[in-house]
C-alpha positions in Angstrom: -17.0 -28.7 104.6 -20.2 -28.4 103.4 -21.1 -26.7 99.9 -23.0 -23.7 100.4 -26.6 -23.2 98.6 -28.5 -20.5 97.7 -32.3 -20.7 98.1 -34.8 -19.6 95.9 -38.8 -20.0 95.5 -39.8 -20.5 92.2 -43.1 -19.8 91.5 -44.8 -22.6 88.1 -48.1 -22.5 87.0 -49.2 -26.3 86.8 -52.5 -28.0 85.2 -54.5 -31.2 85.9 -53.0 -33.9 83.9 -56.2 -35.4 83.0 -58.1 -32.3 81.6 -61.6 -34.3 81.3 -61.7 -34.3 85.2 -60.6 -31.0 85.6 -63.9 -29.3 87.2 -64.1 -32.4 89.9 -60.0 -32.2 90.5 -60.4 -27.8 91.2 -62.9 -28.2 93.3 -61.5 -31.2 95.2 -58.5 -29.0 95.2 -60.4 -26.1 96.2 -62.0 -27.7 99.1 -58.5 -28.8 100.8 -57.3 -24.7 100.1 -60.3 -23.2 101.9 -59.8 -25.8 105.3 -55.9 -24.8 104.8 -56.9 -21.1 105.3 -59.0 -21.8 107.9 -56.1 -23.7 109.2 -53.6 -20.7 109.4 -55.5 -18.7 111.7 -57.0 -21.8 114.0 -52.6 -22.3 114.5 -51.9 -18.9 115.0 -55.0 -18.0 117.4 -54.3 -21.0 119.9 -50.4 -19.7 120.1 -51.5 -16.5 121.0 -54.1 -18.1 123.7 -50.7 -20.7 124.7 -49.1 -17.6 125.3 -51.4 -15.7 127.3 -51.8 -18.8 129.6 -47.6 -19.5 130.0 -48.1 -15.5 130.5 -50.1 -16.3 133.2 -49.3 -19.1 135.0 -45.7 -17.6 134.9 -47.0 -14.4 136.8 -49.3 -16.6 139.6 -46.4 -19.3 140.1 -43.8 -19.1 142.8 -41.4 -20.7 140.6 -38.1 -19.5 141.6 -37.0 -19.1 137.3 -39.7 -16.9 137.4 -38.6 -14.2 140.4 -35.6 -14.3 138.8 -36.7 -13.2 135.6 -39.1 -10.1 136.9 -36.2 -8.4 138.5 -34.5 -8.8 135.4 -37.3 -7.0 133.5 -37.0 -5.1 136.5 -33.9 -3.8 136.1 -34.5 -3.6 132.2 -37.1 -0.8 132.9 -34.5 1.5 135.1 -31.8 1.2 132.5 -34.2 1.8 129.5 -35.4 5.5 131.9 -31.7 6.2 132.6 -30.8 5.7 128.7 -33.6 8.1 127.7 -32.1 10.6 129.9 -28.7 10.0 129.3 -26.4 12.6 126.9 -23.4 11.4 127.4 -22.3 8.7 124.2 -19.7 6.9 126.0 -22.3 6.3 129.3 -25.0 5.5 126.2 -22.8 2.7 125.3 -22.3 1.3 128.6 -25.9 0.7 129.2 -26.7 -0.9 125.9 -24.0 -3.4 127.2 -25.9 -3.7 130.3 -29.6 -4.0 128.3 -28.1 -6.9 126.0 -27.1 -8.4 128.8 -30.4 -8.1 131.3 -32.4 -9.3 127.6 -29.9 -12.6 127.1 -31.0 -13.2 131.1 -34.8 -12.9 130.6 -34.4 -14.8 127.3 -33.0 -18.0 129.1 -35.2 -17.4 131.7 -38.2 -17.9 129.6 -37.0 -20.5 127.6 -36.4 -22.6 131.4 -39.7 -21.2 132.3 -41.1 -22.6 128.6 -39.6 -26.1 129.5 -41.3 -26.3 133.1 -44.8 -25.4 131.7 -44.8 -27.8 128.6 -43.5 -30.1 131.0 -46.0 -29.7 133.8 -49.2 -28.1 132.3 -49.1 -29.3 128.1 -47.1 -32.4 128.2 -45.9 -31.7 125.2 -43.8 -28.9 123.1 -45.7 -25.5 122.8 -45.3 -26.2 119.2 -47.2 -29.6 119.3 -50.1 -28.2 121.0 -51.5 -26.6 117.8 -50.7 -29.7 115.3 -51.9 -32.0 117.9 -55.4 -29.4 117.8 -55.7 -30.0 113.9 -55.2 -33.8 114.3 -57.4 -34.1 116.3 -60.3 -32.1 115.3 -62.6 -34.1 112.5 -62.4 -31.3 109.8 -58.8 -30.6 110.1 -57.8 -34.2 110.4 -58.6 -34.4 106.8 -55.9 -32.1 105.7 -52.9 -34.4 104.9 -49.8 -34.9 107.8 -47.4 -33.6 105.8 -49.4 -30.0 105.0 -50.0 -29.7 109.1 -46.8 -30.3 110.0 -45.4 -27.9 107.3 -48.4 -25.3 108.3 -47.8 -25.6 111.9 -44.3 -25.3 111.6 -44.0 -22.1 109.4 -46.5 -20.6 111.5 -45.2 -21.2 114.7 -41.9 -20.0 113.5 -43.6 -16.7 112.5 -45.8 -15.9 115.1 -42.5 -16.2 117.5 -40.7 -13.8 115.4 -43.9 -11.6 116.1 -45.1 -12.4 118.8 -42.4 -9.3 121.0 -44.0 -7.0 119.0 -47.5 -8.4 119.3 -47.1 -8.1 123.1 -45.7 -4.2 122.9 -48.9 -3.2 120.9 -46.4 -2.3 117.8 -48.2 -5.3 116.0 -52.0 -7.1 115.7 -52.1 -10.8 115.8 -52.2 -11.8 111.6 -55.2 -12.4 110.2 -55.3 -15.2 107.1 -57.6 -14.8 104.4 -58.5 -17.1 102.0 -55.8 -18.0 99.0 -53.2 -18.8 101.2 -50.8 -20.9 100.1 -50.8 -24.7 101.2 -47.3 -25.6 102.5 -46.2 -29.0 102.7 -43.1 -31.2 103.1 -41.6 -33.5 101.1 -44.6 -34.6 99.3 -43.6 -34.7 95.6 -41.5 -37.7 94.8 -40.2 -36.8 92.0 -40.6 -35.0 88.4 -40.9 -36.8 85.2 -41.5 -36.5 81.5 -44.2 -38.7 79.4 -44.0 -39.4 76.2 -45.4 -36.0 74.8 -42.4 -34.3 76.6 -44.8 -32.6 79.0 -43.0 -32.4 82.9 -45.2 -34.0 85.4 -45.2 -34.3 89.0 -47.8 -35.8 91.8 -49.0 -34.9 94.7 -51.4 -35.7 97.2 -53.3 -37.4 95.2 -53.3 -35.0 92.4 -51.4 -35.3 89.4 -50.0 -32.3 87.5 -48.1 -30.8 84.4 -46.1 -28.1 84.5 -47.0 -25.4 82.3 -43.9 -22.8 81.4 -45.3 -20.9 79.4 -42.7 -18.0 78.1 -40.2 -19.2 80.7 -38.1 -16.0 80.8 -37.1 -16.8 83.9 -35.6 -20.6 83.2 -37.9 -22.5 85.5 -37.4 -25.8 83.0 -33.7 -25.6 82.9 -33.7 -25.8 87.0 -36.9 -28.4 86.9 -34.0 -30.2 84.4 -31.2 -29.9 87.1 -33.3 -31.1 89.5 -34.1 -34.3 87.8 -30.4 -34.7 87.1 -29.4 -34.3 91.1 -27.2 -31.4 90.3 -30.3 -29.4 92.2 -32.3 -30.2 95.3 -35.5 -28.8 96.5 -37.2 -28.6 100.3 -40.8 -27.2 101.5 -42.8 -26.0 99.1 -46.4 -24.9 98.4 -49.1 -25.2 96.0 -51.8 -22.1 95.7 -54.8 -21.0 94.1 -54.8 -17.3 92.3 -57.6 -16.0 89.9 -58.2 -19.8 88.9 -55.0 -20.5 88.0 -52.7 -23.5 90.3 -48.9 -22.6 91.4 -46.3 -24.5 92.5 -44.2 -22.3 95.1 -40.9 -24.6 94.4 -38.0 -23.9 97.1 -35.1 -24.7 95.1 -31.6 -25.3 96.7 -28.7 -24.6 93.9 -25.0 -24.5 94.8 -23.4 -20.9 95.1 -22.0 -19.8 91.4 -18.5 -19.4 92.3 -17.0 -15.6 90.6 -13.9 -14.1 90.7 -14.3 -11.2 92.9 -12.4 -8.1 94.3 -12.9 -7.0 97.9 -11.0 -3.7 96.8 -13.3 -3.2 93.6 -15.9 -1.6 95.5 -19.3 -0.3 93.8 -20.8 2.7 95.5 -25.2 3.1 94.9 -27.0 6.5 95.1 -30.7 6.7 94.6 -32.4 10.3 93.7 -35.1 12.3 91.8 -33.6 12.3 88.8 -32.0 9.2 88.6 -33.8 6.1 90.3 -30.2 4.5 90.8 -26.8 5.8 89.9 -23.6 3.7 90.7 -19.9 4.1 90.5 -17.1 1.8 91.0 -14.1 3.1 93.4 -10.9 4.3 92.0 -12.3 4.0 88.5 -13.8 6.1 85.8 -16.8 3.3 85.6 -20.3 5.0 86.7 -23.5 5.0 85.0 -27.5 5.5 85.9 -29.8 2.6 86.3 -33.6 3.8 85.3 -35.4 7.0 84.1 -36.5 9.0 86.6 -39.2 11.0 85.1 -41.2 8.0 83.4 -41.0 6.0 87.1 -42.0 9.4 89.3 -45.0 9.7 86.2 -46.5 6.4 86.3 -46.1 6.0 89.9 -48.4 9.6 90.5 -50.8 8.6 87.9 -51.5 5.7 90.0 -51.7 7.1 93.2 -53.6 10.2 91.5 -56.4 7.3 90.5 -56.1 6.0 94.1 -57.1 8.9 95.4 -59.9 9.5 93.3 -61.4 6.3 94.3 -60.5 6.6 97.6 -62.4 9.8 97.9 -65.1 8.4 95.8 -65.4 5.5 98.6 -65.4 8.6 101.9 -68.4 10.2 99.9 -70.0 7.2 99.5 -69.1 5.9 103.1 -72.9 4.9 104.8 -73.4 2.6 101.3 -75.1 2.6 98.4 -74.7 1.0 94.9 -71.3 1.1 93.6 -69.5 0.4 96.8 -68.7 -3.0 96.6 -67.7 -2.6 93.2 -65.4 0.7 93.6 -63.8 -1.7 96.6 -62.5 -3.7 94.6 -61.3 -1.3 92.2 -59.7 0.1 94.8 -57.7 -2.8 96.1 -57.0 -3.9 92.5 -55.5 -0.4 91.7 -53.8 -1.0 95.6 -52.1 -4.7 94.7 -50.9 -2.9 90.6 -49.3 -0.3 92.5 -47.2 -2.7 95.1 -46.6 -5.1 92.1 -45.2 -2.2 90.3 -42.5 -0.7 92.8 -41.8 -5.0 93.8 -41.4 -5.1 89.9 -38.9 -2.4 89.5 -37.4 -3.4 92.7 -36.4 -6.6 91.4 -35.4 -5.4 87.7 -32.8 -2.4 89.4 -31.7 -5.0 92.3 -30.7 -7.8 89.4 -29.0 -5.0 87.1 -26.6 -3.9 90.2 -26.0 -7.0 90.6 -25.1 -8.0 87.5 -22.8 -4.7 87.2 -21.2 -5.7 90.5 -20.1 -9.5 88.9 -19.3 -8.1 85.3 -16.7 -5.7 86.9 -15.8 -8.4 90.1 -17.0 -5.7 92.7 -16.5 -7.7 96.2 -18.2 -4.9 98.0 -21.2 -2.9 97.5 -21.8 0.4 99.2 -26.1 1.1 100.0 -27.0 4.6 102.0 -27.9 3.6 105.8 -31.1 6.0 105.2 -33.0 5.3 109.2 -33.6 8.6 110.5 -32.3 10.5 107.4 -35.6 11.4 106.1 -35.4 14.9 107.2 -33.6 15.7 104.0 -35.8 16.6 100.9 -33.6 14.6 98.5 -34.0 11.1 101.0 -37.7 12.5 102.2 -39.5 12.0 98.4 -37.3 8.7 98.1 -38.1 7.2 101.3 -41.9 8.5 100.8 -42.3 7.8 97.3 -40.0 4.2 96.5 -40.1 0.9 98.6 -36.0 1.6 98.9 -35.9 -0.9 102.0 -37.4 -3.4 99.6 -35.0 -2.9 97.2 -31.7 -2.9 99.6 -33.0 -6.5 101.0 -33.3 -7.8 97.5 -29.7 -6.1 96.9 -28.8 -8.2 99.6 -30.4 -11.7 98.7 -28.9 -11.4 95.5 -25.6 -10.4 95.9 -25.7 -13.5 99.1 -26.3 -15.8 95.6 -22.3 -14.3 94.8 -20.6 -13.9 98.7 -20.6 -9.9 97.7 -21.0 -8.3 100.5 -23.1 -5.3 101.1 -22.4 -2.8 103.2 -24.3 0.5 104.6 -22.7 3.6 105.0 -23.4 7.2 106.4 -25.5 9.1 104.2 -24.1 12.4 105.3 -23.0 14.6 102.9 -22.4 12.1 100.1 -24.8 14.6 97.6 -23.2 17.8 98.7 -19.6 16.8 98.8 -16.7 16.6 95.8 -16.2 12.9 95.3 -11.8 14.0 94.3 -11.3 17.0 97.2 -13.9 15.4 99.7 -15.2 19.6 100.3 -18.8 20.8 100.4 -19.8 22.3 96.4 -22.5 23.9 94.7 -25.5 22.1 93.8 -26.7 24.7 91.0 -29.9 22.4 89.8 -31.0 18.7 91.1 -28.8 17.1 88.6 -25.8 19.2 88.9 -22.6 19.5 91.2 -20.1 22.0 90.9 -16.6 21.6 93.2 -16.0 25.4 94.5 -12.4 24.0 95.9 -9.7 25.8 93.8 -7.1 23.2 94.9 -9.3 20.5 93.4 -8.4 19.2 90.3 -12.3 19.0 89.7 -12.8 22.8 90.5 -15.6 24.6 88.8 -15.9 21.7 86.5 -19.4 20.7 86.4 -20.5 17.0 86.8 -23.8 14.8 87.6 -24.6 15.0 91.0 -26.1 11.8 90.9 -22.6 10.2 89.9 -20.6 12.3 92.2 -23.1 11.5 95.2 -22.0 7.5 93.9 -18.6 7.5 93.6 -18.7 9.1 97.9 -21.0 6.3 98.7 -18.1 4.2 97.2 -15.3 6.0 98.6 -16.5 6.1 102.0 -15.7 4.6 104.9 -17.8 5.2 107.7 -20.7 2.0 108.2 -22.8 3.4 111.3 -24.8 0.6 113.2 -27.7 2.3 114.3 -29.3 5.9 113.2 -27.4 7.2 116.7 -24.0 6.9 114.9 -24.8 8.9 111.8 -23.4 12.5 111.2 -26.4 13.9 110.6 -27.9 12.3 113.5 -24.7 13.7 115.9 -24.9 17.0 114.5 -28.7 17.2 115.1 -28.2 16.5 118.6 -25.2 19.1 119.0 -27.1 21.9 117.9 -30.1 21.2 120.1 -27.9 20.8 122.8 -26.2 24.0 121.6 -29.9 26.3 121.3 
């Protein structure tokens, strides 16, 4: 059996080795980035145009795979109207049996239909068709075989995970601009160390030191592992940012084995007053992750001084001085904002993590919050925090530890006594009160924030879809009801 890896990017600033050619080396360096952008959106244009024409000859051909496949789609519109229509839950359910099935038909139709064209019209794999266009061409051909392949085969694997949505007007066709990074495969040998200790690596021609800098995050110790082949690494990328080089380095690191409990489970509740709270099941172990106030403060300063600059920008809309100027104050302000929730994201996803492992929590309980935003406590989250962002980086990380990390109904979990399970008082935002005289928690007054956490951990109710949540069920009821 095969040892299982985690993968992780880590990002290195590097630096020309030879510093008395480092104008000439940037701009040589330079000059292979900007036909690499140019690259991205010559691969991801012609797939669109490859698909439009296998759209087409599909539609004009009498291939039999091809009947076939539009009385599937056929048949995938009636269900889809008799779905919409439908009240009944158990008839719902029938017909999303009947929709997964009609899809896996079309899917294998169009992957025979895929085969037939590249085989009649390309003469080569769909995929091919783009690196075979950069190849050939007498600009493109300069960019080195290993960065096409890698481009072409990122890209292609993107714009297919798009491309459905592309088609159903739910997404535009990407559009590259420059600084992108410049993927490639397997083109850096190996790392060493010279005799002034500094690390060193080349590359296509380039030679580089790796510059650590603070290294809070231990980028030397892996480069160190690496070298020792306790650590591998795969397709990678070097890219240009305000002057400065990075090496994008995808690292592949054996899973950290840690004891864990699957019955230790560790319930996460984010609010207004608290970012995060947690709580472990069946234990008196619960704290608060964050401070509410500061992170709601900074976070409307910023989009206060957005706003200004965005209305500066509407007043100032046919041109003038300034513009260009404000612009780019207001995409700077834009980018500190993002990098400040993706900062804060990762800082709370690593401490929950880290609470899970220090207390061997198997199982970690997240809100399933689709379609709850309706509620005023989940309506300023959801509108106000990236908490999506931060359940996917929950996710990655706890991966790294085999925890896994379940979603569970939302319903309730704020309004309910975590002991008695009955609705209470909520007398303020950061207080619960259990009005249940059998409880032994009654009139006792505790964090709501903590009690919300220890019913996400107590739970056990994991919907699939917004459809199987409470709140959604008892919406429906009572419009079925007025």
């Amino acid at each position: 059996m095969k040892n299982e890896l985690n993968i992780s990017t880590r990002k290195i600033e590097v630096r020309f080795y030879n510093k008395e050619n480092n104008d000439i080396e940037f701009k040589r360096l330079k000059e292979l980035s900007t036909l690499v952008d140019s690259a991205y959106n010559i691969i991801i244009n012609n797939q669109f145009f490859n698909v439009l024409l296998k759209e087409r000859i599909s539609h004009l051909s009498d291939i039999d795979i091809n009947k076939k496949k539009i009385d599937e789609e056929f048949k995938l519109k009636e269900l889809l109207l008799k779905k919409k229509e439908c009240k009944d839950d158990k008839e719902i359910e029938k017909i999303n049996k009947d929709i997964s099935k009609i899809n896996k038909n079309i899917n294998s139709y169009n992957n025979d239909l895929v085969k037939i064209i590249e085989k009649n019209i390309f003469g080569e794999s769909i995929q091919n068709t783009t690196y075979g266009i950069l190849a050939d061409d007498e600009k493109y051909n300069k960019i080195p075989s290993g960065i096409r392949a890698a481009l072409n085969s990122q890209l292609y694997k993107n714009f297919n995970n798009e491309i459905n949505d592309i088609l159903k007007g739910k997404k535009t066709i990407r559009n590259y601009r420059k600084g992108q990074p410049i993927l490639f495969n397997n083109m850096i040998n190996k790392f060493e160390i010279d005799i002034n200790n500094n690390y060193f690596f080349n590359w296509n021609n380039f030679k580089f030191i790796l510059h650590f800098g603070k290294d809070e995050s231990g980028n030397k110790i892996v480069i160190d592992k690496i070298m020792k082949g306790e650590y591998t690494y795969g397709d990678s990328s070097i890219q240009i940012k305000k002057n400065k080089i990075f090496l994008n380095l995808v690292v592949k690191m054996p899973k950290e084995k840690k004891e864990l409990n699957e019955n230790k489970i560790l319930g996460i509740d984010m609010g207004m007053v608290n970012p995060l709270s947690y709580a472990i099941k069946n234990t008196k172990i619960y704290g608060h992750i964050g401070n509410g106030e500061k992170l709601r403060n900074d976070r409307i300063i910023i989009q206060k001084r957005r706003e200004i600059l965005q209305k500066s920008l509407t007043d100032n809309s046919l041109g003038g001085h300034g513009r260009k100027r404000k612009n780019k104050a207001f995409y700077r302000l834009s980018n500190y904002e993002r990098n400040f929730v993706h900062t804060k994201n990762h800082e709370y996803s690593k401490k929950i993590i880290d609470i899970a492992l220090n207390n061997q929590c198997g199982i970690i309980h997240l809100e399933f919050l689709e379609g709850f935003g309706k509620d005023t406590k989940n309506n300023w989250v959801l509108r106000n925090w990236s908490y999506f962002e931060l359940q996917t980086m929950i996710e990655q990380k706890a991966k790294k530890y085999n925890i896994i990390v379940k979603y569970i109904d939302p319903y309730h979990t704020s309004q309910k006594c975590h002991i008695c399970g009955k609705l209470g008082n909520r007398e303020t935002q950061s207080d619960f009160i259990c009005i249940n005289s059998k409880c032994e928690n009654y009139n006792e007054k505790i964090n709501a924030d903590t009690n919300a956490a220890f019913n996400i951990a107590n739970t056990d109710i994991f919907p699939k879809n917004k459809y199987d949540t409470l709140f959604y069920k008892n919406k429906k009821e009572k419009s079925i009801a007025i």
